[in-house]
C-alpha positions as CSV (number, residue, x, y, z in Angstrom):
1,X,0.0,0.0,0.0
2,X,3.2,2.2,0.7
3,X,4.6,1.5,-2.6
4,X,1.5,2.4,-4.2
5,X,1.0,5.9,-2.5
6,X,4.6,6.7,-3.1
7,X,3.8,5.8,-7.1
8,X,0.7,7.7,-6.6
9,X,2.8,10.5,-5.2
10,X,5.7,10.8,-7.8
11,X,3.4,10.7,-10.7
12,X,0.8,13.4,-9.4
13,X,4.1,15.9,-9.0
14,X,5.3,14.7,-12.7
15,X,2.1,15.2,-14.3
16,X,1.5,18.7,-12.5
17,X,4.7,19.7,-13.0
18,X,4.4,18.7,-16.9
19,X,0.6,20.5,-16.8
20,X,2.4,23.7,-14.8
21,X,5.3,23.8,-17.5
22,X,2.8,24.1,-20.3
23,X,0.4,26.5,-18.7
24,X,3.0,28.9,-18.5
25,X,4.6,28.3,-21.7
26,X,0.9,29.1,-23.2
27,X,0.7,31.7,-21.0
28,X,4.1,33.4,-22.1
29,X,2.9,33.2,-25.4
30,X,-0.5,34.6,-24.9
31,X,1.9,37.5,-22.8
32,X,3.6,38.3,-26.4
33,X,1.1,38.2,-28.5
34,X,-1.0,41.1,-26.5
35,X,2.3,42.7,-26.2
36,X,2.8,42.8,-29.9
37,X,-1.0,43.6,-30.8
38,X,-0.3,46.6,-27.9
39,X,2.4,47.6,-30.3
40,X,0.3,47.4,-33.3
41,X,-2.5,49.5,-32.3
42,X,0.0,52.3,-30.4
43,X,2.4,52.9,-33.5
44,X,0.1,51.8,-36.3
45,X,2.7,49.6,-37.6
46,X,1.3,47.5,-40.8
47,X,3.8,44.5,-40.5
48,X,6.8,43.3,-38.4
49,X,8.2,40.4,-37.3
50,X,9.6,38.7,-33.7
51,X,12.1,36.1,-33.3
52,X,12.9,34.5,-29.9
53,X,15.7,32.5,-29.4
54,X,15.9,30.3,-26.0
55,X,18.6,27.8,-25.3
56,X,18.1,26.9,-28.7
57,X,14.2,26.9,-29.1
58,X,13.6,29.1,-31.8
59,X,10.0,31.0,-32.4
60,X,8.1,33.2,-34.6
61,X,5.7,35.8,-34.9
62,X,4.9,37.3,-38.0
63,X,6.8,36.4,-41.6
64,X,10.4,35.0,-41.0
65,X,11.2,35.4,-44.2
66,X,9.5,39.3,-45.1
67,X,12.9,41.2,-45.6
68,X,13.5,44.5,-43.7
69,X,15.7,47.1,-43.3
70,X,17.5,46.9,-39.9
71,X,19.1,50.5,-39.8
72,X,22.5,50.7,-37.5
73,X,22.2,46.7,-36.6
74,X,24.4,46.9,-39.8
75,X,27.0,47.9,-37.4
76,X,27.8,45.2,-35.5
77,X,28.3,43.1,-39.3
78,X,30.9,46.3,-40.0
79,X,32.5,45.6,-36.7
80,X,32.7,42.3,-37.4
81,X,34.6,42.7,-40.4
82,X,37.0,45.0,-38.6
83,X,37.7,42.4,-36.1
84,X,38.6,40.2,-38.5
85,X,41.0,42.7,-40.1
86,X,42.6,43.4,-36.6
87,X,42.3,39.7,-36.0
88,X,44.7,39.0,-38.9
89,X,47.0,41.6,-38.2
90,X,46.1,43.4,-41.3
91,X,45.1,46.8,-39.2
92,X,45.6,47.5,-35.3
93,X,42.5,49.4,-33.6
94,X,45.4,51.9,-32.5
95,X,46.0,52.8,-36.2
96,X,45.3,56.1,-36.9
97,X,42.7,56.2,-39.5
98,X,44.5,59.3,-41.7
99,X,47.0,56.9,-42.4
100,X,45.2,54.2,-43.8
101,X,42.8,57.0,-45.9
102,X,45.6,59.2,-47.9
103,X,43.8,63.0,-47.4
104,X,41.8,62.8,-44.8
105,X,41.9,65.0,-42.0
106,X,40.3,66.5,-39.0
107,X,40.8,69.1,-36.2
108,X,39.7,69.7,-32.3
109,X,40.3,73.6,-31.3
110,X,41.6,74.1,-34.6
111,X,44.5,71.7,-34.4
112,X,44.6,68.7,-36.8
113,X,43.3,65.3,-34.4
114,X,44.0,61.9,-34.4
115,X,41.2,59.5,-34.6
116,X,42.2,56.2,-34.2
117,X,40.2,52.7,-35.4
118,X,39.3,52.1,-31.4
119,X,37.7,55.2,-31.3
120,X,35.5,54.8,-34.3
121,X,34.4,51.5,-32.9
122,X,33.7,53.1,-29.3
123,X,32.1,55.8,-30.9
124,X,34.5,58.2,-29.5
125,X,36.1,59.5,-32.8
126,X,34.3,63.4,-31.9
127,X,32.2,63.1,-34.6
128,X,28.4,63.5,-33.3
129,X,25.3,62.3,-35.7
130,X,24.4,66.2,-36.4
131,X,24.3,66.0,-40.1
132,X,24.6,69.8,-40.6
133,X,27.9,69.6,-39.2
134,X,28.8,66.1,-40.6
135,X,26.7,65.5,-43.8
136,X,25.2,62.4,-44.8
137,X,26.3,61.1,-48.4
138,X,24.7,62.1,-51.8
139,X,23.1,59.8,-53.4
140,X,25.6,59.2,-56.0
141,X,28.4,59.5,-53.6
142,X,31.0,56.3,-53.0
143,X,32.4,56.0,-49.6
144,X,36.1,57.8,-50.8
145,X,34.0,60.8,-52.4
146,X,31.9,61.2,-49.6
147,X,35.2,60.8,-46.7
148,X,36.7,63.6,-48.8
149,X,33.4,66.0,-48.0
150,X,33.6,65.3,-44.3
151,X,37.3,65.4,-43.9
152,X,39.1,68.8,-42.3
153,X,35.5,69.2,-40.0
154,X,36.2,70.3,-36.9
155,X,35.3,67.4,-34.3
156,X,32.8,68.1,-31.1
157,X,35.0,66.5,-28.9
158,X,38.8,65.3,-28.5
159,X,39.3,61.6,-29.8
160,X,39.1,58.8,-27.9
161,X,37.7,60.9,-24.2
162,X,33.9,61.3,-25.0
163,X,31.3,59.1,-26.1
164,X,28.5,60.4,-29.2
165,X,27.0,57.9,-31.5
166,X,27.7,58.5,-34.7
167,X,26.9,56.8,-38.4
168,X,30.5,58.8,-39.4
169,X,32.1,56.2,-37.0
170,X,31.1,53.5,-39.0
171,X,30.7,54.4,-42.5
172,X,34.5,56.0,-42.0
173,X,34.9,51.7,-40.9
174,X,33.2,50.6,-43.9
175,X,35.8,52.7,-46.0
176,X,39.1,51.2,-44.0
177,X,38.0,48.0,-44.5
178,X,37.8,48.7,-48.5
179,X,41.0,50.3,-48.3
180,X,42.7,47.2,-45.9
181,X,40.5,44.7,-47.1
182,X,41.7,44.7,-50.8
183,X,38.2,45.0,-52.2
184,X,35.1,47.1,-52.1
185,X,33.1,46.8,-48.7
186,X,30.3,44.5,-50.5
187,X,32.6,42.3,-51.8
188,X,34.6,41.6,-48.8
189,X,31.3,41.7,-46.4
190,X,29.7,39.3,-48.7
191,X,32.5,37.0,-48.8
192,X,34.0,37.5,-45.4
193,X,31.4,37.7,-43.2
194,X,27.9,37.3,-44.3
195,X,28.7,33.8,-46.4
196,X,31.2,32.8,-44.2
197,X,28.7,32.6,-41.2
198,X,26.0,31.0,-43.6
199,X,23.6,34.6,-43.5
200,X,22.1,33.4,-46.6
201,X,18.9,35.9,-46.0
202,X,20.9,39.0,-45.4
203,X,22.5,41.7,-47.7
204,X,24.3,44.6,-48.2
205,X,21.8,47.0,-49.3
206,X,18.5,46.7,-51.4
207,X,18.4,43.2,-52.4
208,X,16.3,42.6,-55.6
209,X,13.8,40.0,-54.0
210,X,10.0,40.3,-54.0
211,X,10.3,39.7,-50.0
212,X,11.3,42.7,-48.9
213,X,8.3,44.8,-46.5
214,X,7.4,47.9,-47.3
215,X,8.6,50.3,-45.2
216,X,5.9,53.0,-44.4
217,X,5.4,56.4,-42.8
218,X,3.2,58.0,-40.3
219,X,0.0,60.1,-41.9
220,X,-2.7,61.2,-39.8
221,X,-3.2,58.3,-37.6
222,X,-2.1,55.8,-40.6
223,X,0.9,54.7,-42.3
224,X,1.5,54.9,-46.1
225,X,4.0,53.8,-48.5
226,X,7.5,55.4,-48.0
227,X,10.5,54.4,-49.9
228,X,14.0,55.7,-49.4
229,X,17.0,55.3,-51.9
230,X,19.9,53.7,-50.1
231,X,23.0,55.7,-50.2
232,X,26.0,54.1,-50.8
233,X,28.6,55.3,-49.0
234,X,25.4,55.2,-45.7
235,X,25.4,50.8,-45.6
236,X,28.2,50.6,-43.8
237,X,26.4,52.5,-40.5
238,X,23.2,51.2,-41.2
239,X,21.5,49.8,-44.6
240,X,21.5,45.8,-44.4
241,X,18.4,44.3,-45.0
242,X,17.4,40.8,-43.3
243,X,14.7,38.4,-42.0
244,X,13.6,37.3,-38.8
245,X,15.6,33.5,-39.7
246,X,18.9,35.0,-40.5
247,X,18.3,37.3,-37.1
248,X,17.7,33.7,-34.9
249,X,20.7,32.4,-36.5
250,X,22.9,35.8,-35.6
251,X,21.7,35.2,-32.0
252,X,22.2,32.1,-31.8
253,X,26.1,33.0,-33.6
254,X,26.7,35.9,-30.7
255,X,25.4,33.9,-27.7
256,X,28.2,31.2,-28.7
257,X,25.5,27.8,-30.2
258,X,26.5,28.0,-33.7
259,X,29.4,26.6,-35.6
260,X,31.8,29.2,-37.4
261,X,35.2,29.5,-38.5
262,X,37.3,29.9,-35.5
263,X,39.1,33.2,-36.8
264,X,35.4,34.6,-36.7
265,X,35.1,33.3,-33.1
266,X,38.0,34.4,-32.0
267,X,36.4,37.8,-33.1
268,X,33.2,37.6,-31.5
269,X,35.1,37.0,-28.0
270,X,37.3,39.6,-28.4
271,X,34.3,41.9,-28.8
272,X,32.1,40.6,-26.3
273,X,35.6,41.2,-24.0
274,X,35.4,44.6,-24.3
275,X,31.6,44.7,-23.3
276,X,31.9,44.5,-19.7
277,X,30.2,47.4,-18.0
278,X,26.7,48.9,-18.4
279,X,26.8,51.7,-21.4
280,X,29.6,50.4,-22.8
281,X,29.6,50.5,-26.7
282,X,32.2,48.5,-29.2
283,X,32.4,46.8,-32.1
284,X,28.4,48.1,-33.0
285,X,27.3,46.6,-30.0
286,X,26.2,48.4,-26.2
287,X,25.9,46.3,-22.9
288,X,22.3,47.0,-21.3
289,X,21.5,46.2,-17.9
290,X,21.5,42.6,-16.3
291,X,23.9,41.5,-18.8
292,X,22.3,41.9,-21.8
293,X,23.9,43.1,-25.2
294,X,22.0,44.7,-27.9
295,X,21.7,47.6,-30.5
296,X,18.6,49.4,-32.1
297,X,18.3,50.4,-36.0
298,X,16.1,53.4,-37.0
299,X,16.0,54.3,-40.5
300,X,12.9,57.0,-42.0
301,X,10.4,53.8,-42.7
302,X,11.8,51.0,-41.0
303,X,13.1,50.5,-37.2
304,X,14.6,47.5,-35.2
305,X,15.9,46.2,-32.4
306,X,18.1,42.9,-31.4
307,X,18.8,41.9,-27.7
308,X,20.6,38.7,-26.6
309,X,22.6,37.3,-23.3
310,X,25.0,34.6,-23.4
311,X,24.6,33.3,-20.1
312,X,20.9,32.7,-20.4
313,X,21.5,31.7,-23.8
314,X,18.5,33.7,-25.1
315,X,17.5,36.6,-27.4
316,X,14.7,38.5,-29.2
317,X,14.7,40.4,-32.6
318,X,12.0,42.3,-33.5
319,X,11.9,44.1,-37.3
320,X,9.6,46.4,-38.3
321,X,8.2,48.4,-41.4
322,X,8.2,51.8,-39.6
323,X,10.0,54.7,-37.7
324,X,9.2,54.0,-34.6
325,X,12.3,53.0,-33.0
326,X,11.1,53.8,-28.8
327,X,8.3,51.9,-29.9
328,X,9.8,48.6,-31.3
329,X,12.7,49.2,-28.4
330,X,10.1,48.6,-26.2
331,X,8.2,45.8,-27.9
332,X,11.9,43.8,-27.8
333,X,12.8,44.8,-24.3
334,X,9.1,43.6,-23.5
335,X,9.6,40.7,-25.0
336,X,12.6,39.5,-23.9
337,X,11.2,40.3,-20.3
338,X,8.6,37.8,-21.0
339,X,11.2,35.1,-21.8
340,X,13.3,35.5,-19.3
341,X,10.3,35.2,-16.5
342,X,10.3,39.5,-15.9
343,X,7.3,41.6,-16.0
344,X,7.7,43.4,-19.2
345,X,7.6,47.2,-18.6
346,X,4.9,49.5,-20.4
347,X,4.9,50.5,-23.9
348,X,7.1,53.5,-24.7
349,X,5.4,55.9,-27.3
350,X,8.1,56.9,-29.8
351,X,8.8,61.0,-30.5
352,X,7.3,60.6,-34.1
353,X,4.4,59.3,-32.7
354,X,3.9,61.8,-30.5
355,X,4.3,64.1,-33.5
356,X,1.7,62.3,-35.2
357,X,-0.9,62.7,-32.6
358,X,0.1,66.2,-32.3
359,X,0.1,67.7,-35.9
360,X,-3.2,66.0,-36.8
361,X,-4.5,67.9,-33.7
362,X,-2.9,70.9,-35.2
363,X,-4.4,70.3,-38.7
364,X,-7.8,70.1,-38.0
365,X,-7.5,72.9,-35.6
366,X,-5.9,74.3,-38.3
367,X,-8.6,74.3,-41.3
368,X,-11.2,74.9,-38.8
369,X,-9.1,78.5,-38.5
370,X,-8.9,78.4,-42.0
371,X,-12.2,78.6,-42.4
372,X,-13.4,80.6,-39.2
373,X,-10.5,83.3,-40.5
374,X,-12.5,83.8,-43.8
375,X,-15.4,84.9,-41.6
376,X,-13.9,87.1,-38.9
377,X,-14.6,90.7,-38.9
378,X,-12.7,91.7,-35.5
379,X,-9.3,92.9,-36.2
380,X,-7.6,92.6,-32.5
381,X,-8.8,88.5,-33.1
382,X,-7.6,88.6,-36.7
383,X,-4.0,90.5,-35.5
384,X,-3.8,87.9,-32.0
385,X,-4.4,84.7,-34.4
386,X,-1.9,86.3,-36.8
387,X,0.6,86.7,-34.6
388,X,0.1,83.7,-32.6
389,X,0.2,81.5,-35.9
390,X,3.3,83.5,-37.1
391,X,5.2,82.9,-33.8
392,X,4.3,79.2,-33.4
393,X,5.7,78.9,-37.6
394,X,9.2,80.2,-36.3
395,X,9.6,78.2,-33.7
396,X,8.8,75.2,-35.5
397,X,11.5,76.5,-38.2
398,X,14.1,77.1,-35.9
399,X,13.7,74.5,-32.6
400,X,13.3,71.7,-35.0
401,X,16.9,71.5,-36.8
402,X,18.1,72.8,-33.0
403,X,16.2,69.8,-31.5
404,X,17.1,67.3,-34.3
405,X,20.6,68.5,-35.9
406,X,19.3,68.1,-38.9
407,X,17.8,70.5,-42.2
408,X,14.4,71.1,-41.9
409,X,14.4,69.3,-45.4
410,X,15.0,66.0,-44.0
411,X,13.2,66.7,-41.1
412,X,9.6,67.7,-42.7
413,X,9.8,65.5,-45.7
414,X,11.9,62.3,-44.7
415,X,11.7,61.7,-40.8
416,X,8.7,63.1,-39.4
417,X,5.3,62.2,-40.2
418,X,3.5,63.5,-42.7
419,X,0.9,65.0,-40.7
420,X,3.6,67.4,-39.8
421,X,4.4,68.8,-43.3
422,X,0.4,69.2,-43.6
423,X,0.4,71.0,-40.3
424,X,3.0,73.3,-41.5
425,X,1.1,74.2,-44.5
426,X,-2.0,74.8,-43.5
427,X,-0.2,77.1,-40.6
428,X,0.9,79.1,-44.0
429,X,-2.5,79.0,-45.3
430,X,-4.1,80.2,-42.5
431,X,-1.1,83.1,-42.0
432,X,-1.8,84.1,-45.7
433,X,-5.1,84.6,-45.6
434,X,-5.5,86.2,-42.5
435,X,-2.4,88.6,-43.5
436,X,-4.7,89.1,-46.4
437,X,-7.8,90.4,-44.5
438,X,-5.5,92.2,-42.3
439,X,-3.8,94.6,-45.5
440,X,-6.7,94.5,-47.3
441,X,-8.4,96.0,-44.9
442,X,-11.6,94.2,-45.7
443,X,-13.0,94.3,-42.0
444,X,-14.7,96.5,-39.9
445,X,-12.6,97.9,-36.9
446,X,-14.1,96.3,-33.1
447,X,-15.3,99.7,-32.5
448,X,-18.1,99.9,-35.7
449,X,-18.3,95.6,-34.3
450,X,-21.9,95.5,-33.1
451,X,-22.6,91.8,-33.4
């Protein structure tokens, strides 16, 4: 009788435990998908796509194999190629980078500077991401052409003592590896790196497959179509495109289960080496909290994030089809919470977003001016709106490239929402036509007013 109870006993806390293990599995997976609709309906997003990786358990949400744009995740694969450089002996990361591009120069307090390789992969070099001081490439620009624009600049900071992410860091990486390398940057990051590591579903700019997402924009609550030409001498610091497979498969590369050529593993360790402390950045990768390594992307219609730790031998990718970078930071974070048996924190509403939400407001507020402004008779109200509406178009001129360090260009027509641009025009419209009324002088003074 014993014998039997004991029996009894065991397999009533095997099958509970076997029961409790797949509650909560179900459970966690419920947990994501709200999490991910939550992100849906908050940033409007039209498509994107999860992959968690744990202790080699792989799962999906969304298309594996849609193709996005993952922004500066492309910086870790330049890193990589870097380290494989240094690894060989080909370049040392105390090189100084004017010596291995003939020309190119740059000053701190009006004194020429040395920037060295570790600083551009530490993000250190003094060079800040304000592209009116450091200009993005031309279209038609290769990397050498577009190096010789942003050489002689004078830097924000002394080399190697402050810390300011910049794509100029890596794109000047992308061009030392074409000039060490002995080919272009494709060439060598196709050969070296992405086949190498058996990325079969990743590539160096616009691929021409029919899988690739849409990437979209904010409008009025919505998203549209939004499509960006890829610069050149830009992939370096951020214009891979991948899927949701290849991104298991570089998680499952970084947190040491796959099997690579050991020069390229040698690499890895000697990046994830220099990744000890919280904030610290190398190689196109930061260290986060609780021991987690990561990097965002953000381009103007697509936005990503990857997050992985070694010692609990899982991570989460998450790649979307808009600008919403907070957003789809906080989707990941979330989600890798939820994996790792943490309460994921709340939804983080990205800037353009809030934009968004704000210049639709200001749109509709704005027409219905429009169209009260036509009828108003009063001139103190017609020289207050005037005013008002002038002041508020100023600020928005000025603050913006201040707030942004960018041209008001790319600003209005490539990174904000549209709802902005239409905001901003029909602040014009109403201006002008009140202006109008005011030199006209088509209205009755408050005084001959009688209602």
């Amino acid at each position: 009788m014993n014998i039997r109870r004991i029996i009894a006993g065991i397999l009533s806390v095997v099958i509970s435990t076997v029961l409790c293990a797949g509650y909560v599995k179900a459970s966690a997976d419920d947990t994501v998908r709200d999490l991910a609709e939550q992100f849906r309906r908050g940033s409007r997003c039209s498509q994107f796509s999860i992959v968690i990786y744990d202790h080699g358990s792989i799962k999906y949400y969304g298309d594996k194999d849609a193709l996005y744009q993952i922004g500066s995740m492309t910086k870790a694969f330049t890193g990589l190629a870097v380290q494989k450089l240094i690894n060989e002996g080909v370049i040392d990361e105390e090189d100084i980078i004017s010596e291995l591009i003939p020309g190119f120069e740059a000053y701190y307090g009006s004194e020429k500077a040395d920037i060295r390789i570790k600083d551009l992969l530490e993000q250190k070099s003094g060079y800040t991401n304000n592209e009116k001081k450091y200009p993005a490439a031309d279209d038609d620009m290769t990397l050498s052409e577009w190096a010789a624009s942003v050489s002689g600049k004078e830097l924000s900071s002394l080399p190697g003592t402050e810390y300011a992410y910049s794509n100029v860091n890596y794109n000047l990486l992308g061009l030392i590896i074409e000039k060490a390398g002995g080919s272009d940057y494709r060439t060598y990051m196709q050969k070296e790196i992405l086949d190498s590591l058996g990325l079969h579903n990743t590539y160096i700019g616009t691929p021409a497959d029919n899988r690739i997402v849409e990437g979209t924009r904010l409008i009025y609550r919505n998203v549209c179509g939004f499509k960006i030409n890829v610069k050149e001498a830009g992939i370096p610091a951020g214009y891979f495109y991948s899927n949701a497979e290849d991104m298991s498969r570089w998680i499952e590369i970084w947190t040491g289960n796959a099997d690579i050529p050991a020069d390229l593993e040698a690499c890895l360790e000697r990046v994830k080496g220099r990744l000890i402390n919280e904030g610290d950045y190398y190689s196109g990768w930061e260290k986060f909290e609780g021991d987690v390594t990561g990097h965002s992307g953000g381009t103007p219609n697509y936005s990503s994030r990857i997050v992985f730790s070694e010692d609990k031998l899982t991570g989460v990718c998450v790649l979307t089809n808009l600008n919403v970078a907070a957003t789809t930071d906080s989707l990941c974070n979330g989600v890798y919470d939820i994996v790792t048996g943490e309460a994921p924190v709340s939804m983080q509403e990205d800037v353009w977003t809030v934009f968004d939400k704000i210049f639709t407001c200001v749109t509709i507020a704005g027409i219905g001016l429009f169209i009260m402004g036509i009828g108003i008779r009063k001139r103190r109200i017609l020289i207050i709106s005037d005013v008002v509406l002038i002041l508020l178009f100023v600020l928005v001129m000025v603050l913006f490239p201040m707030i942004f360090g960018a041209g008001l260009y790319e600003i209005v027509f490539i990174w904000a929402p549209w709802s902005l641009a239409g905001g901003l025009l029909i602040f014009i419209a109403d201006i002008i036509v009140i202006s109008l009324k005011l030199l006209t002088g088509k209205i009755n003074a408050d005084h001959y007013a009688t209602g």
